[in-house]
C-alpha positions in Angstrom: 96.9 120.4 11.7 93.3 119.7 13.8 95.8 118.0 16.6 98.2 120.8 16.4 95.3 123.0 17.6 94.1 120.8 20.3 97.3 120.6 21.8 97.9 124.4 21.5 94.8 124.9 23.3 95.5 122.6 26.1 98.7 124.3 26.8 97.2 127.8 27.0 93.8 127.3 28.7 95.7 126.4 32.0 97.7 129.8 31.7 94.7 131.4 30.6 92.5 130.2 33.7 95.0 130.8 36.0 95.2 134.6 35.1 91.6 135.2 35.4 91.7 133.6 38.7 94.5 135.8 39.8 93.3 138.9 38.2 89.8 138.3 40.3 91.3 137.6 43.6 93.5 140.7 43.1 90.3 142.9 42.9 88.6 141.4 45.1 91.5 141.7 48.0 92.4 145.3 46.5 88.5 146.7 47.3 87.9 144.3 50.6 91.7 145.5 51.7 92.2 145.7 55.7 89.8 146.8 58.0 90.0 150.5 58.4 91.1 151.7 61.9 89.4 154.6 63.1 92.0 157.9 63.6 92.0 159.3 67.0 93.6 163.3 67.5 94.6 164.2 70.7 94.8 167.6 72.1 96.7 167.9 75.4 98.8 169.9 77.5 102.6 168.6 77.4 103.1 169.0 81.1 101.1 169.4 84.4 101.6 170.0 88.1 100.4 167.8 90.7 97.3 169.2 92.0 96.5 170.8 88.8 93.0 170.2 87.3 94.2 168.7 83.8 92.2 169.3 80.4 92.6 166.4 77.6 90.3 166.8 74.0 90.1 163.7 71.4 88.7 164.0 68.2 87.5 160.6 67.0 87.1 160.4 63.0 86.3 157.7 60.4 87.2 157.5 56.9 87.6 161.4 57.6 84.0 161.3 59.2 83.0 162.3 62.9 82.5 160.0 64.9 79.1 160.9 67.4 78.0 159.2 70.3 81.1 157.1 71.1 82.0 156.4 74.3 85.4 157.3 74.8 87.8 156.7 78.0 91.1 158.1 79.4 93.3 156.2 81.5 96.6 156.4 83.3 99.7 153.9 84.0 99.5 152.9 88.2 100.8 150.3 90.1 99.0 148.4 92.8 100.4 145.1 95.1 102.8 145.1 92.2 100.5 144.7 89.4 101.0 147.4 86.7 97.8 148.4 84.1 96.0 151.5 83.2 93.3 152.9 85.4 90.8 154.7 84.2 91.1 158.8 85.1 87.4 159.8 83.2 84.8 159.0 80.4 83.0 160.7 78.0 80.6 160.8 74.9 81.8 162.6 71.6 79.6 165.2 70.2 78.3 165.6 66.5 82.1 166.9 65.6 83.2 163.7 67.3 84.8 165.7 70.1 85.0 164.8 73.6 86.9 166.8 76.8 88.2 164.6 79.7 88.8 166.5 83.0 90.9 165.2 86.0 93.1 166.0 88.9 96.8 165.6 88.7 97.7 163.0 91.3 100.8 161.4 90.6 104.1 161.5 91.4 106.3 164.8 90.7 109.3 164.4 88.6 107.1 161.5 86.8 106.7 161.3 83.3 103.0 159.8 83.4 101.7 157.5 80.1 98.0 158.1 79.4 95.5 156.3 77.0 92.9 157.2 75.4 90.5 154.1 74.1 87.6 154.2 71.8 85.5 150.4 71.6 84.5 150.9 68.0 82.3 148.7 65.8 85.6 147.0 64.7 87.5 146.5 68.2 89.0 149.0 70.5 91.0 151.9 69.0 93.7 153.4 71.3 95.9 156.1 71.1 98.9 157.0 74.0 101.1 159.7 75.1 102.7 161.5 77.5 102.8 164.4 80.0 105.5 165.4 82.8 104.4 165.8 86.0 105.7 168.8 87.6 106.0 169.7 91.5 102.5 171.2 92.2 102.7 175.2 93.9 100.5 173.4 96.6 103.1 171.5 97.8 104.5 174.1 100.4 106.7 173.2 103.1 107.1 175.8 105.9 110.4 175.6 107.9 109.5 174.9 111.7 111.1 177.0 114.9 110.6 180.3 116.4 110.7 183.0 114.1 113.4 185.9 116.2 113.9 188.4 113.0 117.3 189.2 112.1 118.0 185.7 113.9 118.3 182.9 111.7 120.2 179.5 111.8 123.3 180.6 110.6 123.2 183.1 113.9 121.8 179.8 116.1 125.0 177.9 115.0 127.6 180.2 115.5 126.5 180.7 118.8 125.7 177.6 119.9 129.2 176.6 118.7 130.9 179.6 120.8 129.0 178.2 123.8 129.8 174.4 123.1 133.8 175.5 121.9 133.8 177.1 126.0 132.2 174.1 127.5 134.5 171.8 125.7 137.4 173.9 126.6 136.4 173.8 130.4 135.9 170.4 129.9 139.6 169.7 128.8 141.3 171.9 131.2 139.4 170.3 133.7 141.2 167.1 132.7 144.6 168.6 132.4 144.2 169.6 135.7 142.8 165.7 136.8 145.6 163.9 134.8 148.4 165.9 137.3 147.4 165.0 140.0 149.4 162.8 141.5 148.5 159.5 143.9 144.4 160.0 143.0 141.7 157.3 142.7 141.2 155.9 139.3 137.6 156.9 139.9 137.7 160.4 140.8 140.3 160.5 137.8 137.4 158.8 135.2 135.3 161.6 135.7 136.3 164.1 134.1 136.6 161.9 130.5 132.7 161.1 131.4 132.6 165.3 131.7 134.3 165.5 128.4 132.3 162.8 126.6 128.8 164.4 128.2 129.6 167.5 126.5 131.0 166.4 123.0 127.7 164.2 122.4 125.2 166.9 124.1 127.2 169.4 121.6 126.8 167.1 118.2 123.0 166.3 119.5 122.4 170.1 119.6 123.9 171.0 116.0 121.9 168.1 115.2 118.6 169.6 115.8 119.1 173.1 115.4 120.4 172.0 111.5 117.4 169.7 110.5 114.6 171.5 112.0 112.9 169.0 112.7 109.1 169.6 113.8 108.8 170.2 117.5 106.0 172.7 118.3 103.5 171.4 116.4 104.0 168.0 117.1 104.4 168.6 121.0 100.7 170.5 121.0 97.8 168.6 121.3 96.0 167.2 118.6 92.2 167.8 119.7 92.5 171.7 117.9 93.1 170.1 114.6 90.4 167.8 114.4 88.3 168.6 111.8 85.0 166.6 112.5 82.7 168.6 114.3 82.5 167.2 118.0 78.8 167.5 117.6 79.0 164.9 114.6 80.5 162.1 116.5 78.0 159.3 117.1 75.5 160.7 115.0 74.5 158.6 111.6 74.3 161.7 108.7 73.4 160.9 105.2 76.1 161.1 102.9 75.2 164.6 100.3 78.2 163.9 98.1 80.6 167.5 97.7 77.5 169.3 95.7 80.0 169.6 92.2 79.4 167.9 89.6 82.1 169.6 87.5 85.2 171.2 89.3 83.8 175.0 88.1 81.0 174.2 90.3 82.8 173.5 93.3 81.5 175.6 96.3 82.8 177.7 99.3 82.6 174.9 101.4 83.9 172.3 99.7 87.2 174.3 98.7 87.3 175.6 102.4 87.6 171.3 103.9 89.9 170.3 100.3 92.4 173.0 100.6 92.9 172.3 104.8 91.4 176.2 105.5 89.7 174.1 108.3 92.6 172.6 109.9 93.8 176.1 110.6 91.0 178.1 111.1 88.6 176.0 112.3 85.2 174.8 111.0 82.8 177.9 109.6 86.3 179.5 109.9 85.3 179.8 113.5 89.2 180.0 114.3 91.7 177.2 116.1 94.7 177.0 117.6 96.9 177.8 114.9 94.9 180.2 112.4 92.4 182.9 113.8 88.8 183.7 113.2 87.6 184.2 110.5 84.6 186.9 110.2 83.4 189.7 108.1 85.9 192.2 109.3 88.8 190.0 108.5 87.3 188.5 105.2 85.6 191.8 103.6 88.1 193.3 101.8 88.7 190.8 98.6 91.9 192.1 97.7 93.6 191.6 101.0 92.3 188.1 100.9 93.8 187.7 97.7 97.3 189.0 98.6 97.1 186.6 101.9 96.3 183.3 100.1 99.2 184.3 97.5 101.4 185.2 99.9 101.2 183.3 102.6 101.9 185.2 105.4 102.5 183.6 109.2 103.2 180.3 108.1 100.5 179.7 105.6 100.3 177.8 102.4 101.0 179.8 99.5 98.1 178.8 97.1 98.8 179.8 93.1 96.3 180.8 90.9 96.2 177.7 88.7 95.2 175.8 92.2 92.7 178.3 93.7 91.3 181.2 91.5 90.2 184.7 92.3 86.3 183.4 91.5 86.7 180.5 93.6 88.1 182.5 96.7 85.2 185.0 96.3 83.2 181.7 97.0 85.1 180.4 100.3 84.8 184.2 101.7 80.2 183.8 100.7 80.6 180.4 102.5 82.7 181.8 105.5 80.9 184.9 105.7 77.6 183.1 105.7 78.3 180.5 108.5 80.5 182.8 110.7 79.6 186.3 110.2 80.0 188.4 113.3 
């Protein structure tokens, strides 16, 4: 009976052993379990357009706590000497609701749909956390169609009357070489010109439907370029110290600074001092806000249209202080 027992034993205690063992390492791995990833919310706008100062919020949280004092950075898919990565766009430190804001210009490519990252280098690695956002064509990006502005007279006039012109010519031309072809005992010379007449005038007529259809630049690029400089001549040779654009934060940008970013001083000259192309600028042409207003909206003569997601109503008040201030009278 005693052996009986022993053996019993022997059988179970294996059994027995092994499902303390595996009831202990099941607690254990249940409590220690993986390491808990911190959760990162993103709050940003779905698209942008280029040129468009672009908010993006993150909330950084652990085990449904805030996260404060982390330093958190947003970056953006580029390509450089064929190497593709993520560059870093800004950087910030979360608050005591672990919040933080990222602000940056929209630079790339219209028609793009951009990938950006947000990373947070926590205690237990880096945390990141990626979307998207379509870039759209920016309302900075004006093109102004070169040539002579006549009124009523467009292209569609140009062409019809360039092609009555060219139709006579060509007409001419061919009679010209009826005329040529009946004579009778001529040189074979004096009978090759007038196919040299009638070839002249064919490529002189595509070359002119040519231009007048493209448009291509011709004023502009025919006029010197020493009005469009926008270095002060009294600058050159002289060694300045570099001041940096006085703005820390875009809302603090000032008149000046807005007046050389947007290309006012290409136009207008520096101080708004006038140039070729634009005019003076002074207190009797800048004192009336709202006209300003209508004029950088509208774009009249030529000049870029500017919407008010580019260039607000505050921050033209500040370009007509600076312009006032350094031009005046």
């Amino acid at each position: 009976m005693r052996s009986e027992q022993v053996s019993y034993l022997r059988r179970v205690r294996p059994r027995f052993v092994g499902v303390v063992l595996g009831t202990i390492c099941g607690v254990v791995l249940a409590f220690a379990g993986p390491a808990r990833a911190a959760d990162i919310a993103i709050d940003a706008p779905n698209e942008s357009a280029v040129g468009q100062t672009v908010i993006v919020t993150a909330t950084i949280t652990d085990a449904g706590e805030p996260v404060a004092d982390a330093i958190v950075v947003v970056s953006r898919v580029a390509q450089l000497g064929g190497v593709s990565g993520f560059a870093e766009l800004d950087r910030g430190t979360t608050d005591e609701a672990g919040l933080v804001s990222f602000e940056f210009v929209q630079y790339a490519a219209s028609g793009e749909l951009e990938r950006l990252r947000i990373e947070y280098e926590g205690p237990d690695g880096t945390e990141t956390a990626e979307f998207d956002l379509i870039v759209l064509p920016g309302p900075q990006q004006y093109v102004t169609s070169s040539g002579v502005d006549v009124g009523f007279v467009n292209v569609a006039w140009l062409v019809v009357v360039i092609g009555l012109v060219w139709f006579f010519l060509i007409l001419a031309a061919s009679q010209l070489l009826i005329v040529s072809r009946a004579r009778t005992g001529s040189k074979n010379v004096s009978r090759a010109v007038p196919y040299l007449v009638v070839g002249f005038v064919a490529f002189t007529a595509v070359g002119m439907f040519t231009v007048v259809l493209t448009q291509p630049m011709t004023h502009a690029n025919l006029s010197p370029t020493e009005p469009f400089d926008r270095a002060p001549a009294a600058h050159v040779g002289e060694q300045l110290d570099y001041e940096g654009d006085g703005a820390h934060h875009a809302a603090d940008v000032g008149g000046e600074v807005l007046y050389i970013q947007l290309g006012c001083a290409s136009c207008h000259g520096i101080g708004g001092r006038g140039a070729t192309i634009g005019g003076e600028l002074n207190d009797s042409t800048m004192s009336d806000m709202e006209e300003v207003v209508d004029a950088v909206r509208g774009g009249p003569k030529g000049m870029p249209i500017y919407a008010e997601v580019v260039l607000t109503d505050a921050e033209i008040q500040r370009i007509i202080d600076y312009v006032i201030e350094a031009n005046g009278d």
